[in-house]
C-alpha positions as CSV (number, residue, x, y, z in Angstrom):
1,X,-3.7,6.1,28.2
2,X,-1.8,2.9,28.3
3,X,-2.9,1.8,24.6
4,X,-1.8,5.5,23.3
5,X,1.6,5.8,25.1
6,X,1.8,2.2,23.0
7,X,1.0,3.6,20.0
8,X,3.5,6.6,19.9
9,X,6.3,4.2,21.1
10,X,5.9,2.6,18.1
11,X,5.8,5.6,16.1
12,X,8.5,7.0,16.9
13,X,10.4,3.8,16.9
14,X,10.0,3.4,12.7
15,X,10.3,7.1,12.2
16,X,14.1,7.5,11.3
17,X,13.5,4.3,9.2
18,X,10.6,6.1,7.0
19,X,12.9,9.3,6.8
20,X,15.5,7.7,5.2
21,X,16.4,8.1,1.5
22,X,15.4,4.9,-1.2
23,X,17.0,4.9,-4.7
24,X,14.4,4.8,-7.3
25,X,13.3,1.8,-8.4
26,X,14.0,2.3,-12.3
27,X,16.7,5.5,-12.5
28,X,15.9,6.6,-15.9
29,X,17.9,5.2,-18.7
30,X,18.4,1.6,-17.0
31,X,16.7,0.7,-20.8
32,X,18.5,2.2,-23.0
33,X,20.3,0.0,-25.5
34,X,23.8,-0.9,-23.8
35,X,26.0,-1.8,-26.9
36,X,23.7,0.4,-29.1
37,X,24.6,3.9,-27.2
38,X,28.3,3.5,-27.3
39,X,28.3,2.6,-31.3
40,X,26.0,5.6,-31.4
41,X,28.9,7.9,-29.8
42,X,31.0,10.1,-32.1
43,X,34.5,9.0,-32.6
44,X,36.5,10.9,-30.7
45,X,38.4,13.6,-32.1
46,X,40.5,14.9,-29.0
47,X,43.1,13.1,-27.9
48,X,44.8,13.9,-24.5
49,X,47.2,11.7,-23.4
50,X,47.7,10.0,-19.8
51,X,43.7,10.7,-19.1
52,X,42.8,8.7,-15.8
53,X,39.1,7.9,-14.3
54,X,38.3,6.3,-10.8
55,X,34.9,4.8,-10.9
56,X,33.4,4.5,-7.2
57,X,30.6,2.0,-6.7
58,X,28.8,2.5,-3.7
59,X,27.0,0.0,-1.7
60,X,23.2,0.3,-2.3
61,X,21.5,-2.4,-0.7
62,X,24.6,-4.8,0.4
63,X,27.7,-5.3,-1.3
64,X,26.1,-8.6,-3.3
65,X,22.6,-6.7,-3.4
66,X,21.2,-6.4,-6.8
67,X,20.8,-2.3,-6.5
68,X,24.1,-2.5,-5.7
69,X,25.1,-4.4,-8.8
70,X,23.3,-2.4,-11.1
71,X,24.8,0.7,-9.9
72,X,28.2,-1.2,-10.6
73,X,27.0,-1.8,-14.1
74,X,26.5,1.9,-14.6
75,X,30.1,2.6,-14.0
76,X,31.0,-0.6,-15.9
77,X,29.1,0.8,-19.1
78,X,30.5,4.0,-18.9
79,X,34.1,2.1,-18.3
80,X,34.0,0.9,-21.8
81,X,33.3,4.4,-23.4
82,X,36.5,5.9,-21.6
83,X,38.6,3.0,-22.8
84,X,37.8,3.5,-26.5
85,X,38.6,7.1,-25.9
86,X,42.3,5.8,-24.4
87,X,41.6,6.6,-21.0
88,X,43.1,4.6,-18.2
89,X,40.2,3.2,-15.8
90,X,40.7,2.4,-12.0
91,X,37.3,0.7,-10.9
92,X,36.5,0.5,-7.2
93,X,33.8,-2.2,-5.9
94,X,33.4,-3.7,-2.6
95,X,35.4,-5.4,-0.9
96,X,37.9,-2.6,-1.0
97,X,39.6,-0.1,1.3
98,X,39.3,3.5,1.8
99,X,43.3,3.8,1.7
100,X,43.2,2.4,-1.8
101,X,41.1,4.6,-2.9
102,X,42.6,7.8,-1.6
103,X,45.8,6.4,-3.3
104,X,44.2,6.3,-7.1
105,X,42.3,9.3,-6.6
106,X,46.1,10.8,-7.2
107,X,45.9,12.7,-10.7
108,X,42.7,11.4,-11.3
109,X,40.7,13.7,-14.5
110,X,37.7,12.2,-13.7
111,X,35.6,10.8,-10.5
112,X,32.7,8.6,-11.4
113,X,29.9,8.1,-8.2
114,X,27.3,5.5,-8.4
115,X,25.6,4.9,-5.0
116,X,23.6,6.6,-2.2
117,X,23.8,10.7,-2.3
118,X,24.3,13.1,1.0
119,X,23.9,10.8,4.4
120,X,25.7,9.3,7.4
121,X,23.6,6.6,8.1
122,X,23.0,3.0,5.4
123,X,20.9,3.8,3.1
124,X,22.2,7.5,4.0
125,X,19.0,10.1,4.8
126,X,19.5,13.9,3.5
127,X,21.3,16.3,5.8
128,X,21.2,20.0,5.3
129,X,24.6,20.6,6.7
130,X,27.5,18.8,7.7
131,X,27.5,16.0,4.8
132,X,27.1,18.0,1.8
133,X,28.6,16.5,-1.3
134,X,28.5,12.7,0.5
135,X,29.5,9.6,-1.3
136,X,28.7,6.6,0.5
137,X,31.2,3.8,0.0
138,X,31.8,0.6,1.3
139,X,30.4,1.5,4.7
140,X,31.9,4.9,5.0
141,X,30.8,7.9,3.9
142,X,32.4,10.8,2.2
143,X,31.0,13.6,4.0
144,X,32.3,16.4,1.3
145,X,34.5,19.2,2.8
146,X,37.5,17.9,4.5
147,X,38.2,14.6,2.2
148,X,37.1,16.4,-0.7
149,X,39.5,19.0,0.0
150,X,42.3,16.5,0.8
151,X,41.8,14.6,-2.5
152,X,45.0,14.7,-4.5
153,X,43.0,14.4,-8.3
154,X,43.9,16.7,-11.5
155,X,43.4,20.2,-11.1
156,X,40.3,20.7,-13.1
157,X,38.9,17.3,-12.4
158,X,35.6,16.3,-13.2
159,X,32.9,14.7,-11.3
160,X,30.2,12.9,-12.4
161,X,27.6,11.7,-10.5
162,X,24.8,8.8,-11.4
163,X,21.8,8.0,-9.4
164,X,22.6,9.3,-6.4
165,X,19.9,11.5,-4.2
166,X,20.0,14.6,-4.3
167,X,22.6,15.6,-6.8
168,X,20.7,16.6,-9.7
169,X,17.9,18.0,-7.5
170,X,15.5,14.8,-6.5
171,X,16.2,12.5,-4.4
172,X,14.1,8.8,-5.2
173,X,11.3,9.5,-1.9
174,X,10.5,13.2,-3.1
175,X,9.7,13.5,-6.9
176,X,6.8,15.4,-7.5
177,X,7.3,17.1,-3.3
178,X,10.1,19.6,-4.4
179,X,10.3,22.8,-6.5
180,X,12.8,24.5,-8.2
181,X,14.0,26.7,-5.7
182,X,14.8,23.4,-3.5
183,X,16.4,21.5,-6.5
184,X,18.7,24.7,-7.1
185,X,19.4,24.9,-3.6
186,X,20.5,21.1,-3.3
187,X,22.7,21.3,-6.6
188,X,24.4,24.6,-5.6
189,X,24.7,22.5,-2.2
190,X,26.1,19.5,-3.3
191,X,28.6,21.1,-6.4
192,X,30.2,23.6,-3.8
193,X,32.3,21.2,-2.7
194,X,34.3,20.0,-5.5
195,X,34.0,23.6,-7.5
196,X,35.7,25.2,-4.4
197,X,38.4,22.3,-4.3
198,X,40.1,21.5,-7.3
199,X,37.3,20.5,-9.5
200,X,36.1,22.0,-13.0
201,X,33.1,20.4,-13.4
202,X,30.1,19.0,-12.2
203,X,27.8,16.4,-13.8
204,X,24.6,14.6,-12.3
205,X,22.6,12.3,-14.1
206,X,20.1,9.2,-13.7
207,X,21.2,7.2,-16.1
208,X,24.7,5.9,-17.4
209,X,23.8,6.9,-21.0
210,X,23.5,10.6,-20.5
211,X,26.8,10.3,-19.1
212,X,27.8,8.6,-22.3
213,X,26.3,11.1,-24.1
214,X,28.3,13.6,-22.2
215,X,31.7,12.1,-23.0
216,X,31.0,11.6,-26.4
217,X,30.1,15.1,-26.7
218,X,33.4,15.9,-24.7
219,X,35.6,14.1,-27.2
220,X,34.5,15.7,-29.9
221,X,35.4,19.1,-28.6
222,X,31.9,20.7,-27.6
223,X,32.7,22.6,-24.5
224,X,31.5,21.3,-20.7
225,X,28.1,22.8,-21.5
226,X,27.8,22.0,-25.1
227,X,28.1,18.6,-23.5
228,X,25.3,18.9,-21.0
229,X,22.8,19.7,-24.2
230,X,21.7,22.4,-26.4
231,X,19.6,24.5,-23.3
232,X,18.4,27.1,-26.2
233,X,16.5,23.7,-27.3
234,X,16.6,21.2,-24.8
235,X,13.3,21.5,-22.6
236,X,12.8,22.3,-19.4
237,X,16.3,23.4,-18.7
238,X,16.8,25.9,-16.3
239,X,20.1,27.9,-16.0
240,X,21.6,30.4,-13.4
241,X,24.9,32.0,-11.5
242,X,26.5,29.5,-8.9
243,X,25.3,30.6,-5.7
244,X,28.6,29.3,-3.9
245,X,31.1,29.6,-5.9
246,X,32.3,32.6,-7.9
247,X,32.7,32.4,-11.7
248,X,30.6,29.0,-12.1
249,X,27.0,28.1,-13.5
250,X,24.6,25.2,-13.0
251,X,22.3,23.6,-15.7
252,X,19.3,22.3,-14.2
253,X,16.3,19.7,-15.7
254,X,13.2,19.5,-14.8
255,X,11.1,16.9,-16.5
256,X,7.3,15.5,-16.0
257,X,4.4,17.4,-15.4
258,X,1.6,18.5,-12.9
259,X,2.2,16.1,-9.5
260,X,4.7,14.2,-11.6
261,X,8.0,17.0,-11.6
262,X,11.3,15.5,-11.0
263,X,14.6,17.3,-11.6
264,X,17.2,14.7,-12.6
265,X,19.9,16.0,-14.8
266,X,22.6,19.0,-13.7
267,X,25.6,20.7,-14.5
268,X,28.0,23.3,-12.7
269,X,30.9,24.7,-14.1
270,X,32.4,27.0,-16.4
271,X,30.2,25.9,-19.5
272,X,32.8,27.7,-22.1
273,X,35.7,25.5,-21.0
274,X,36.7,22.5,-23.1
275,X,38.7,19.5,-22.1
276,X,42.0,21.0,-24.1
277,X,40.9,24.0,-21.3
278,X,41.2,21.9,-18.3
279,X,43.9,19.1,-19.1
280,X,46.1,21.2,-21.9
281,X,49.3,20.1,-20.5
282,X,48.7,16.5,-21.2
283,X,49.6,17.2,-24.9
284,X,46.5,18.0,-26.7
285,X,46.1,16.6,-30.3
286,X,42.9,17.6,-32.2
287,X,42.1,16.0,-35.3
288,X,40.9,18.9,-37.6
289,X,38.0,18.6,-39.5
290,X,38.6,17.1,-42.9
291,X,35.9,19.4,-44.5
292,X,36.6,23.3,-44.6
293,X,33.5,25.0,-43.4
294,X,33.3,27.0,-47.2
295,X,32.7,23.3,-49.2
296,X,29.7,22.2,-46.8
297,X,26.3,23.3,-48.6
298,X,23.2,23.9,-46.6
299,X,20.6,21.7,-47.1
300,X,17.5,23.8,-48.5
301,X,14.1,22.4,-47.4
302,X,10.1,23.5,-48.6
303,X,8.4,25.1,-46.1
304,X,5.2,24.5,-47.8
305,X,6.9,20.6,-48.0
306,X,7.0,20.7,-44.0
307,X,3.3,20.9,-44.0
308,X,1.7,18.7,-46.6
309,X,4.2,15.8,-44.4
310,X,3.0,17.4,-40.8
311,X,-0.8,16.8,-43.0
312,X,-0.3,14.0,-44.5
313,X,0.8,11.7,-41.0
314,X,-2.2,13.5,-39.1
315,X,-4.3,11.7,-41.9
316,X,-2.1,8.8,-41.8
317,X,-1.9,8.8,-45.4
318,X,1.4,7.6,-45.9
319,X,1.4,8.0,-49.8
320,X,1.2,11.7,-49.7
321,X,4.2,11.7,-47.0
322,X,6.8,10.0,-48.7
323,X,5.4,12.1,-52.1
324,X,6.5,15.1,-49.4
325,X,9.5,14.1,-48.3
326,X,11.2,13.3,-52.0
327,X,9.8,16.3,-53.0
328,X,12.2,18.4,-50.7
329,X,9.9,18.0,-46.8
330,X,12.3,17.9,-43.9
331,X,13.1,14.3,-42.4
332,X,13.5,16.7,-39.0
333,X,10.9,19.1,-39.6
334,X,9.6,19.9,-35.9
335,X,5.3,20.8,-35.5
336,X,4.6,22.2,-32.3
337,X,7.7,21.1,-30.6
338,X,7.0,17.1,-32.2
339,X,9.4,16.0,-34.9
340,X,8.0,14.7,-37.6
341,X,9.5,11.1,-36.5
342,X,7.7,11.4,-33.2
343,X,4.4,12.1,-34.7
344,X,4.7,9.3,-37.0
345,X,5.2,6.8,-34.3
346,X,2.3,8.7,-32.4
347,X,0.1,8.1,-35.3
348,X,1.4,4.1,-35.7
349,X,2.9,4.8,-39.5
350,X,5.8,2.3,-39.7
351,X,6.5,2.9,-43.2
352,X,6.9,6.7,-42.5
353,X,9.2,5.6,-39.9
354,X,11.4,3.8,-41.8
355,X,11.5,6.4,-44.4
356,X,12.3,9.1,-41.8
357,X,14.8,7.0,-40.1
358,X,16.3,6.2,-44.2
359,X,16.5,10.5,-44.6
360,X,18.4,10.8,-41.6
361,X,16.1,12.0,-39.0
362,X,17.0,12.5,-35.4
363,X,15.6,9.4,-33.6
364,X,16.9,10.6,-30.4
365,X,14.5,14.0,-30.8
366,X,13.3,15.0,-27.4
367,X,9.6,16.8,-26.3
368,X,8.8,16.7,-22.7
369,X,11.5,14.1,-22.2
370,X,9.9,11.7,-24.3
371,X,12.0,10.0,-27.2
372,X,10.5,8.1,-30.1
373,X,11.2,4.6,-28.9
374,X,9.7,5.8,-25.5
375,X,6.8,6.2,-27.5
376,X,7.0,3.7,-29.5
377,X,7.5,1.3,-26.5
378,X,4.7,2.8,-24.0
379,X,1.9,2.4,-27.4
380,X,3.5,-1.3,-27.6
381,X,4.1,-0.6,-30.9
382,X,6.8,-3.7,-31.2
383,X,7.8,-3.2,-34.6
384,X,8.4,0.2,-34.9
385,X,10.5,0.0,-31.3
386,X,12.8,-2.3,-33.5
387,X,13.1,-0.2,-36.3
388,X,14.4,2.1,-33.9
389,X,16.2,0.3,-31.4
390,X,18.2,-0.6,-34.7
391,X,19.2,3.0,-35.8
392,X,20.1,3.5,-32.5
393,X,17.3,4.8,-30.5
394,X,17.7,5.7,-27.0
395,X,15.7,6.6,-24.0
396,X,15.2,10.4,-22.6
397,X,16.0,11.3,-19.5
398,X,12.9,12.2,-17.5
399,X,10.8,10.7,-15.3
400,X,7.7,9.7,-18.0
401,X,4.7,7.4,-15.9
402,X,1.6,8.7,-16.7
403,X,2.8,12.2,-18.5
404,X,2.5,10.6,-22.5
405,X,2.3,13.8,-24.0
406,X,-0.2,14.9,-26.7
407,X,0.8,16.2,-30.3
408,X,-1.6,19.2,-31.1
409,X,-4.7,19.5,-33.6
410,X,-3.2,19.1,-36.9
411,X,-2.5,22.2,-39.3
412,X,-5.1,23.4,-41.2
């Protein structure tokens, strides 16, 4: 009796420790070329003077820990994007105090979070109620509600949100334990609070480049859910009516496959608004478009063309796939969901590549979360990573060990 009263004491006694929340080890992205995805941004063509951000960097695992630090880098990253787009940057790192950051959080557009998600406790463990939309910073924790409310930012402000549990649906213990209904729950959960303050937006990613990719997109006009992605093409996107807050939507990704599903990328928000929308006051200048719409031509491409290239990488006979291309094939011709490109990296055909890459084809194309240098990279195909890496190949944003997917039978 003595030896099991033993053994639940020490149960017990490591159970709050196994319940709390751990980052993942890799958040997706952590790859992607640094210097490579901001020269692959547009240039911006909206310009809206006296922008501000305020970056938060929580405290992952100590404030000299090296979780912590590459969460710092994150917000660093993305620093340099808002610079070249003029705006002013306020960056927030331990050793700091709350008091300071209350005071630059004044007029604020945008809020940038990397750290722990929803907790009260270091590393925080999820809470259903009480610390919904929870920052943890510097040894105190943004529990949502009241300090959200009592944040003085720019009406409209928007918050973005990288790596943190529980924000874009997983947190890094529960990937493959959670479905949909649970993700939607812990986004509608989570956005609430700054959607019913004085937010206008909501963005939650795992990596600093898709929050690139979402400013880029931003600064060139595309609307809040333009900037999220294409969800008419982007896979695996789920979209429905804000639960908990009138008028709003949320985007939601869910990536991997069988016991491998992970939901890691969200957006809530009005997805028709624009930036000119939410900040017009600060003196809006859009560049027009040199080109009237009337002078572009569409580009006209063989079906039949499509094909004989689909064919001719399936055989790997790279002769007959150029011969298809210059004779009017599609350099983003898609097969079963696969882009051309990704098949020819599939099938090992550098010079294909190259010629792909030379006719302009997407090298960022997405099926099942998988880009073409994920590809290229998991078949250790070193060369043709390179060739992409240099046109400015990035990584997708799901969760990809063991879910390679597989390109179907080739056309007859």
């Amino acid at each position: 009796m003595k030896l099991l009263i033993s053994i639940l004491f020490v149960f017990y006694s490591v159970l709050p420790a196994m319940s709390q929340q751990v980052h993942p080890e890799t958040p997706v992205g952590v790859y992607a070329p640094k210097t490579t995805a901001r020269a692959n941004l547009p240039d911006a063509t909206v310009k809206i003077d006296g922008l501000k951000a305020v970056m938060l960097g929580g405290e992952v695992d100590g404030v000299n820990g090296t979780k912590t630090k590459s969460y710092t880098d994150y917000l660093k990253r993305v620093g340099e994007v808002l610079k070249a787009r003029n705006v002013k940057v306020v960056e927030f790192y331990s050793p700091t105090t709350r008091e300071a950051i209350q005071k630059e959080l004044k007029d604020a557009n945008f809020i940038f979070y990397a750290g722990h998600g929803i907790g009260s406790s270091n590393p925080p463990s999820y809470k259903a109620t009480g610390s919904d939309g929870g920052m943890l910073i510097l040894q105190n924790v943004w529990t949502g509600g009241a300090d959200i409310k009592s944040w003085e930012v720019k009406q409209n402000a928007i918050i973005f949100f990288m790596g943190a549990c529980f924000t874009a649906g997983n947190a890094g213990t529960d990937m493959g334990k959670i479905d949909s209904e649970e993700a939607k729950r812990r986004i509608s959960l989570y956005s609430e609070q700054y959607l019913n303050s004085r937010f206008g937006g909501y963005y939650a990613a795992w990596s600093d480049y898709s929050i690139q990719q979402i400013l880029g997109n931003l600064f060139i006009g595309k609307t809040l859910g333009e900037s999220y992605g294409d969800i008419k093409t982007l896979s695996g996107v789920t979209q429905f009516a804000h639960p908990k807050s009138s008028g709003n939507t949320i985007y939601f990704h869910q990536g991997g496959s069988g016991n491998n599903i992970v939901f890691d990328y969200a957006f809530a928000g009005k997805p028709e608004k624009k930036l000119t929308d939410l900040f017009g006051a600060a003196n809006p200048n859009i560049t027009p478009d040199p080109v009237k719409p009337e002078e572009i031509k569409p580009v006209v491409y063989d079906e039949k063309k499509n094909l004989d290239l689909v064919r001719a990488i399936y055989k790997a006979n790279s002769k007959a796939a150029l011969d298809a291309l210059e004779a009017g094939a599609n350099p983003n011709a898609v097969y079963d969901k696969w882009s051309v490109l990704l098949l020819a990296v599939n099938f090992n055909q550098e010079e294909i590549v190259s010629k792909l890459i030379e006719k302009k084809a997407n090298v960022n194309f997405e099926t099942e979360g998988w880009t073409p240098i994920m590809l290229a990279e998991e078949l250790k195909l070193d060369k043709i990573a390179q060739i992409l890496k240099n046109a400015g190949a990035t990584k997708g944003r799901a969760m990809q060990a063991g879910n390679k997917p597989k390109p179907a039978k080739s056309p007859k």
